[in-house]
N, C-alpha and C positions, 0 to 999 in steps of 0.2 A: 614383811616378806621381802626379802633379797633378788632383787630385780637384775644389779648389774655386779656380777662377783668378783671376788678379788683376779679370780685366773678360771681360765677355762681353756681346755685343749682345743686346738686347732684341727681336728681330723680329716682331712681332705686331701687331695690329690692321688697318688696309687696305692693309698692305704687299706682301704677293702680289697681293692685286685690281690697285694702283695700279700695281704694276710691268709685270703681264699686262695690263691694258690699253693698256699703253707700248709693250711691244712688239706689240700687235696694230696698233697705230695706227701703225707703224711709224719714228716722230718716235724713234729713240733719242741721238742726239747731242746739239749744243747749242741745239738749237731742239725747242718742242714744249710744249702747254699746262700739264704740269707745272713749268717753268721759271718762268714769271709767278707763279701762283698761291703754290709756296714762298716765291719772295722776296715777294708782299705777304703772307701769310699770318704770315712770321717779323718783317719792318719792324711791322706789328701787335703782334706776340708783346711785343716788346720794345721799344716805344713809338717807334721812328725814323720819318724821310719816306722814306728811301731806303734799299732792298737790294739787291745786285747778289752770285748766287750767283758762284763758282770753286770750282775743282779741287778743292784743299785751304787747310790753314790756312798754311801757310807761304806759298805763292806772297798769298795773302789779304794778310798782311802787307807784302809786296813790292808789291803792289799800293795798297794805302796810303800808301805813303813813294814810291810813285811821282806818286800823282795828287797829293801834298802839294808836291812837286817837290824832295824832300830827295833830296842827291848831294853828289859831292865837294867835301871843305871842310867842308862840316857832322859836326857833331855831336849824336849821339843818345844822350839818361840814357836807359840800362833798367837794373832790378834785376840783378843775379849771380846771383841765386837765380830762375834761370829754364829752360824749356827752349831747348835750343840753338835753336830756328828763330827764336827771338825776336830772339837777337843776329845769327846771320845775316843774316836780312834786311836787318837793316842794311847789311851790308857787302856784299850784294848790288847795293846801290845804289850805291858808291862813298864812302858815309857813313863816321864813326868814333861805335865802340857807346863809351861810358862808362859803366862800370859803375857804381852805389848800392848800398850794405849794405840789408840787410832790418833792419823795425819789431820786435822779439823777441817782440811780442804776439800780432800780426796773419799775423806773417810776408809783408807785404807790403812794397815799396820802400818806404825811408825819406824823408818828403818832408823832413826838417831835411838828408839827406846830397843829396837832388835840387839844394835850396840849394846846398849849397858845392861841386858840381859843374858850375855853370853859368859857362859861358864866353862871350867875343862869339861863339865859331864854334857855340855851345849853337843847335839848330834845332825840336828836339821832344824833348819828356821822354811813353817807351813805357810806361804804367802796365799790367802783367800782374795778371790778378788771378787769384792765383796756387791750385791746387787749389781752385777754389770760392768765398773768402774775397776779399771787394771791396776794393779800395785805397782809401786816405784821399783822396778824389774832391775834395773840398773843399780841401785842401790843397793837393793837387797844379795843380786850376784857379787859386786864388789865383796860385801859386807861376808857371806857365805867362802869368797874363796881366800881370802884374807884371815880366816880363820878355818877352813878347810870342813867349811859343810854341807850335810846334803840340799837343796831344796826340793821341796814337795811343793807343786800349785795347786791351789782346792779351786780347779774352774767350773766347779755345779754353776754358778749364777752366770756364768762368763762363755759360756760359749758362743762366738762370733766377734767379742772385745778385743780390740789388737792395739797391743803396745810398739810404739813408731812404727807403725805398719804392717808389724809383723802378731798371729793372732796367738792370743795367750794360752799355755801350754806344751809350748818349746823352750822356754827359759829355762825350766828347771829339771832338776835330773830324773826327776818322775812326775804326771801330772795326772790328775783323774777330772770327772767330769759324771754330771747326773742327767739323767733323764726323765726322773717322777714326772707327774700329771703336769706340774707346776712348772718346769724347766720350758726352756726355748723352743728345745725341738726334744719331743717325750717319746717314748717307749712301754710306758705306764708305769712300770718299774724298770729301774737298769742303769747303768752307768759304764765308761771305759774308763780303762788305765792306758796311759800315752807314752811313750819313754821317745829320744832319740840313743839310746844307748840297747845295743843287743841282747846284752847278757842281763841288764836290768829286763828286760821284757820276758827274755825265757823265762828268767826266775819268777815272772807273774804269773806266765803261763804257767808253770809249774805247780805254784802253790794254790791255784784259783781252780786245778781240778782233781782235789784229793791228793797232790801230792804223786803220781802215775808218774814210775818212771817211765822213761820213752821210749825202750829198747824192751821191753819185758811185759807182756800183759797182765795186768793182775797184780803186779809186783809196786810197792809205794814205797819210795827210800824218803821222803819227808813228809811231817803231819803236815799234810795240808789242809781244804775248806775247801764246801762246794759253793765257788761265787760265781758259776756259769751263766749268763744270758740265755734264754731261750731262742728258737727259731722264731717262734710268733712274734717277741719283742725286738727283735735286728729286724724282722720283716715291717713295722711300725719303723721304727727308728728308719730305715734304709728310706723309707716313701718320705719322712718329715727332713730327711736332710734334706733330697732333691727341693724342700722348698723353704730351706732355712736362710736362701740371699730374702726373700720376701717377708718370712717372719721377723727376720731382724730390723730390717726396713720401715714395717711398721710400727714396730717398738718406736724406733728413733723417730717416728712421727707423731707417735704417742705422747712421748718426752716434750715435742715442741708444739703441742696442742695444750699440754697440762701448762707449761709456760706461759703460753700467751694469757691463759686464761684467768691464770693466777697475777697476771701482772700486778704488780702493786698490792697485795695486800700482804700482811705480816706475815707472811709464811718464807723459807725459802726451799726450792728444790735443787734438788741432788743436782749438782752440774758435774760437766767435764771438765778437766782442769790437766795440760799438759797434750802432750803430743801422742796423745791416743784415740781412741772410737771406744766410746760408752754404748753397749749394747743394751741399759738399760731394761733387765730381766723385771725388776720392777721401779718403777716411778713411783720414789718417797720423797718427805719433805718432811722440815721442822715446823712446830708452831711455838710462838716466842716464850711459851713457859709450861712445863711439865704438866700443870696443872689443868692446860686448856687441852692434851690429849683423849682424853677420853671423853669427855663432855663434846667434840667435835665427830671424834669415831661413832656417841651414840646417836649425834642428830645426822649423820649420813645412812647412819644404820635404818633408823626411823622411814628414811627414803628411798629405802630400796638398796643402798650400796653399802658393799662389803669394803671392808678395807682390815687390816690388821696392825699392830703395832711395829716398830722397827727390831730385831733382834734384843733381847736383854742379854747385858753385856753377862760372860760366861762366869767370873768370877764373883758374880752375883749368887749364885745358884746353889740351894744348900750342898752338893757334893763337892762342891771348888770352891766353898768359903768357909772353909775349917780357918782359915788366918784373915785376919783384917787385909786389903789392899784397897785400894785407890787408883784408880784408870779415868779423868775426870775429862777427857774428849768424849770418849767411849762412855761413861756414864751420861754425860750431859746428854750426846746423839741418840742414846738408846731408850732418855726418859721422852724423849721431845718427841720422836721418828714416827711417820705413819706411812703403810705400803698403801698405795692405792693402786687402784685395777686395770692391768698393764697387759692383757692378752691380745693377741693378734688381731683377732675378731671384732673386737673394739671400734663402733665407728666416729667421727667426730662429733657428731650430735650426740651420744653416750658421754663424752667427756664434757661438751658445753655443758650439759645436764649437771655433772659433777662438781665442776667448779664454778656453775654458778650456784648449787648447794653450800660448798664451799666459804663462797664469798656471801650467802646470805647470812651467816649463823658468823662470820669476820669483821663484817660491816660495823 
């Protein structure tokens, strides 16, 4: 029986109030004054001009590569070492994903392999910033306007990470962000798209509600999607930012409790590396050969605690492995990797418990 789990929401602070008043005022759908105030309250949070909530994080993305007007013929760099919605979206659009190996430090996409990935049909290189840990931002922008391309940020895992100080999803020309159960700060479903560019953001808004022209009721001048947020979910979302300095805070004390605990024995964990803040969505680590993965997963499982594997890299996957390739950072990370249970709630005795599981079954 699973005692400590890999994530668990944090529900607390004006979340009942915000919600009970949503439905008293009976605005539960896409319209209703929790709607506004999340999206400017998070465009704030994380320094942009523009937010525009949805659904989740995936259509999020879709929505990005839509207002960018990327589609067939194009091609899109994202890492292998990602989750599946990343690459989807892609091909949601009529796009082609090209895969990049992962940095072996950072574990983010490699901007040297973004390089020798780029083609004339090359449209947007999707920088994920991958469990928390920010991509080489500066790289990747050289790399982008040096051959004249979009960036998309996929900050699902990243919200509160700030690259030199500044938080991630202002780098790039469009950025999205998720809220599932599992995210930092959640909404149970839901996601924003971020832009600092106007005309990119109308065009989200535009396409994210049917397509509605603005001037004409009833009237839709493009096929759009209904990727609308509800009132109840901005009303959840709006209560969890006000306490996202906290939730993050803890993470990153989480990160240096699994640390200490693990000192010394053959594993290593995900560090920071470079002049950023790792907001650490989840606390993983390597163990020193493929083979000791699962045989570790089941003796913590045995003990109550959940844990999951690290992403299998994308190019693995029968839909994306019609051609042989080879990604051999990103494979090695992806066979080794384990998420362990990094939620807020989390108290230090929970983690001693873990790792010294951990270090009985390492010994």
């Amino acid at each position: 029986m699973i005692s400590i789990p890999i994530y668990q929401p944090t529900l607390n602070g004006r979340v009942k109030e915000y919600v009970i008043d949503c439905l008293d005022s009976t605005w539960i759908s896409s319209k209703g004054k929790y709607i506004q105030k999340f999206e400017e309250l998070f465009a704030e949070k994380i320094q942009v001009k523009h937010a525009t909530t949805v659904s989740n994080g995936t259509v999020a993305l879709h929505l990005a590569l839509v207002a960018l007007g990327v589609g067939p013929g194009d091609e899109v760099i994202v890492p292998t070492l990602t989750y599946i919605a990343s690459v989807n979206a892609i091909v949601y659009t009529g796009a082609t994903p090209v895969f990049v190996d992962s940095a072996r430090d950072t574990w983010q996409m490699s901007p040297e392999d973004v390089k020798r990935k780029i083609t004339p049909k090359t449209r947007a290189i999707m920088a994920v910033h991958l469990y928390g840990h920010p991509c080489d931002m500066d790289a990747l922008m050289i790399v982008a306007k040096e051959h004249d391309l979009f960036v998309i940020e996929d900050c699902a895992e990243a919200f509160g990470s700030l690259y030199k100080g500044v938080p991630v999803g202002g780098f790039g020309h469009i950025s999205t962000f998720s809220f599932f159960g599992n995210k930092t700060i959640t909404t149970g479903e839901g996601g924003m798209v971020v832009t600092n560019d106007e005309t990119l953001y109308q065009r989200a808004v535009h396409f994210k509600g049917q397509g509605l022209a603005a001037h004409r009721q009833y009237w839709h001048d493009v096929i759009g999607y209904n990727y609308r947020m509800t009132n109840i979910c901005a009303a959840i979302g709006l209560a969890q930012l006000e306490q996202s300095d906290e939730f993050i805070a803890k993470k990153i004390a989480i990160s240096k409790w699994y640390r200490d605990g693990l000192d010394g024995l053959p594993v290593e964990v995900h560090g920071q590396y470079g002049d950023v803040k790792h907001s650490y969505w989840m606390v993983s680590i390597l163990v020193e050969q493929p083979v000791q993965r699962e045989a570790l997963r089941e003796h913590l499982s045995v003990s109550g605690i959940e844990t999951r594997p690290l992403f299998y890299p994308v190019h693995t996957m029968p839909m994306y492995s019609d051609k042989f390739q080879r990604y051999p950072v990103a494979e090695d990370l992806g066979w080794r990797g384990i998420n362990l249970p990094s939620w807020p709630g989390l108290q230090k005795e929970n983690i001693d418990y873990i790792t010294k599981e951990i270090r009985s079954y390492l010994k």
